[in-house]
N, C-alpha and C positions, 0 to 999 in steps of 0.2 A: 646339641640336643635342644630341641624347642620349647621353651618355656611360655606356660597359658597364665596372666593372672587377669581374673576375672575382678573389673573397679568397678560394676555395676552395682550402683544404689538402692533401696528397695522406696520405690514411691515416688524415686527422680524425674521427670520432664525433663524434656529437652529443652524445653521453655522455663525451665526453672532462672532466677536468676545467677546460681552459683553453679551449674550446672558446667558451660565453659570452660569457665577459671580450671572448676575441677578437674577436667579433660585435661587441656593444656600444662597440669598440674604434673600427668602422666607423659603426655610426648614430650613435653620438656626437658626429663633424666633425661636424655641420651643411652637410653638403657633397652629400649624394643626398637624393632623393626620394622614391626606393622601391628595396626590396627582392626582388631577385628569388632566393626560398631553393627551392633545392632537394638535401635533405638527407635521408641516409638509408641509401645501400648502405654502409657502411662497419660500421653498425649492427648488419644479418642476423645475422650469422655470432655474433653476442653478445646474438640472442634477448630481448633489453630491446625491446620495441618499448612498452610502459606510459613508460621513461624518454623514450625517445624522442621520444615525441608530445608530455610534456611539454616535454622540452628545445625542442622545433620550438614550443610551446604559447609559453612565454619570450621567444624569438626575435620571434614575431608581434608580443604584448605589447609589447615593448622599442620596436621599430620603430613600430607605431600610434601610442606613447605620444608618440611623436617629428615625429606628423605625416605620416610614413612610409607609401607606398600599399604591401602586400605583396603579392606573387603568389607563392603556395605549389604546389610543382608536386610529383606524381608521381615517383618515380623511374624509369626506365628497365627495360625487363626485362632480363634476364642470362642468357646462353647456359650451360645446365648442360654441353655438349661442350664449354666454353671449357677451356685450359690449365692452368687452378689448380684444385687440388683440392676446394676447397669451393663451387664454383660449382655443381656440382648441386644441392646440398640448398641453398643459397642461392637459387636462383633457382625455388624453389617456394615462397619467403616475401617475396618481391616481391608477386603479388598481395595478400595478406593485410594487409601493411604501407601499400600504396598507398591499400588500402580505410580504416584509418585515418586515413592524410593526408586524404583525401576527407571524411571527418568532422571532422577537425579543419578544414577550411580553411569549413564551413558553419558550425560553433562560432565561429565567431573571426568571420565575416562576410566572409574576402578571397576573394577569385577563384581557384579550384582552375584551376592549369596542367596540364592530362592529358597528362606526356611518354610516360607509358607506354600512351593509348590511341593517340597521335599516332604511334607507332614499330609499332601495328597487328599487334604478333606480329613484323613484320622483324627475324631475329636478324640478317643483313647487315651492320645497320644498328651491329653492336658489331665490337672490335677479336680479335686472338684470344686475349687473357684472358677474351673474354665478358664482362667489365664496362664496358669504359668502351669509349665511343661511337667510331666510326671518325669522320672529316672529316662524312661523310655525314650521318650521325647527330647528330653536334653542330650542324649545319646545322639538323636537324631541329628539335631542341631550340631555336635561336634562335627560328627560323620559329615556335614552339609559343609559346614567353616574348611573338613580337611581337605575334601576335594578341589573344592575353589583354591586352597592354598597350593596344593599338587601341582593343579592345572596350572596352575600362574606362575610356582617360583620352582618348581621342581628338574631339576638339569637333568637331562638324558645323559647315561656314561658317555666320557668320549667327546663331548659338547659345550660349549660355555653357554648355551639356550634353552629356556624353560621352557620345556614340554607344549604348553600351551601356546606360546609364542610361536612354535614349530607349524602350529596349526595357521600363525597369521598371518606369515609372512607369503606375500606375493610371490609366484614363481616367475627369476629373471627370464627374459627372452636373450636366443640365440639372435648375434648379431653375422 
C-alpha cells in the first residue's frame, strides 16, 4: 500500500541554504521509493530561476543516485488578483519557470508531472492568496502525481513492465 508523506515547508526555496540537507535528510532513510518534487513558487519573487533549476537539478541527482523513481512536476499557476502583493508580477513567471522544469525533467530523464497544464488556466482551483491550491485543487494535484505514477511504475497483469514503458519500447524487426 502506497504511502504519501508530504516534507514540504511553508516559505522554503529551493535556494534556501538548508533546503538540500533537508531533502537528503529524507532520501537518505532508505525508507521511500520515489520522490515526488514539486518545487518552485517560493523561488518567483527571487528571480534565480538558473539557481533553481539547479537546486531541483541536485534533488533529482540525489534521489536516482538512491535508486529513487522521481516525478518532477510543474508548479501551479497563481492568480495575479490574489490578496498578496506580489502575486501579479509573480504569476507572469510561472510560465517561464515551468518551461524550465520541463527541460530539466527531459535532462534528467524523469517523467515531467504537468500540474500546471492539469489546472488548464482554472484560477478556482487557488485559495484567495492566489498561491496555494483550495481542497479542489490539491485534489487535482494528486490526481495529476497518480497518473504519472500509473503510467510509469504500474505493471500490466501477466507482465514484469510498466504500463507506460509498454508505450516506449521500440517494436523488434523480423529478421
Amino acid at each position: 500500500t502506497p504511502k504519501v508523506q508530504n516534507a514540504g515547508l511553508r516559505g522554503e526555496a529551493i535556494t534556501d541554504s538548508t533546503t538540500f540537507p533537508r531533502f537528503v535528510g529524507y532520501t537518505s532513510t532508505g525508507q521511500y521509493n520515489a520522490v515526488l518534487l514539486m518545487e518552485g513558487a517560493n523561488d518567483l519573487s527571487r528571480q534565480i530561476n538558473s539557481s533553481a533549476m539547479a537546486g531541483l537539478g541536485l534533488m533529482i541527482d540525489d534521489a536516482k543516485g538512491r535508486g529513487m523513481h522521481v516525478f518532477l512536476a510543474t508548479i501551479p499557476p497563481e492568480n495575479p488578483l490574489g490578496c498578496c502583493p506580489d502575486r501579479g508580477v509573480e504569476s507572469g513567471l510561472v510560465a517561464p519557470f515551468n518551461d524550465q522544469v520541463r527541460a530539466l525533467a527531459a535532462s534528467k530523464g524523469v517523467p515531467l508531472v504537468d500540474v500546471y497544464q492539469a489546472f488548464g488556466g482554472d484560477l478556482s482551483l487557488l485559495g484567495f492568496d492566489g498561491l496555494h491550491p483550495t481542497a479542489a485543487g490539491y485534489h487535482k494535484i494528486a490526481d495529476t502525481f497518480f497518473q504519472s505514477i500509473r503510467q510509469t511504475l504500474e505493471v500490466v497483469p501477466g507482465s514484469s513492465t510498466p504500463t507506460g514503458a509498454l508505450h516506449r519500447v521500440a517494436p523488434q524487426r523480423r529478421k
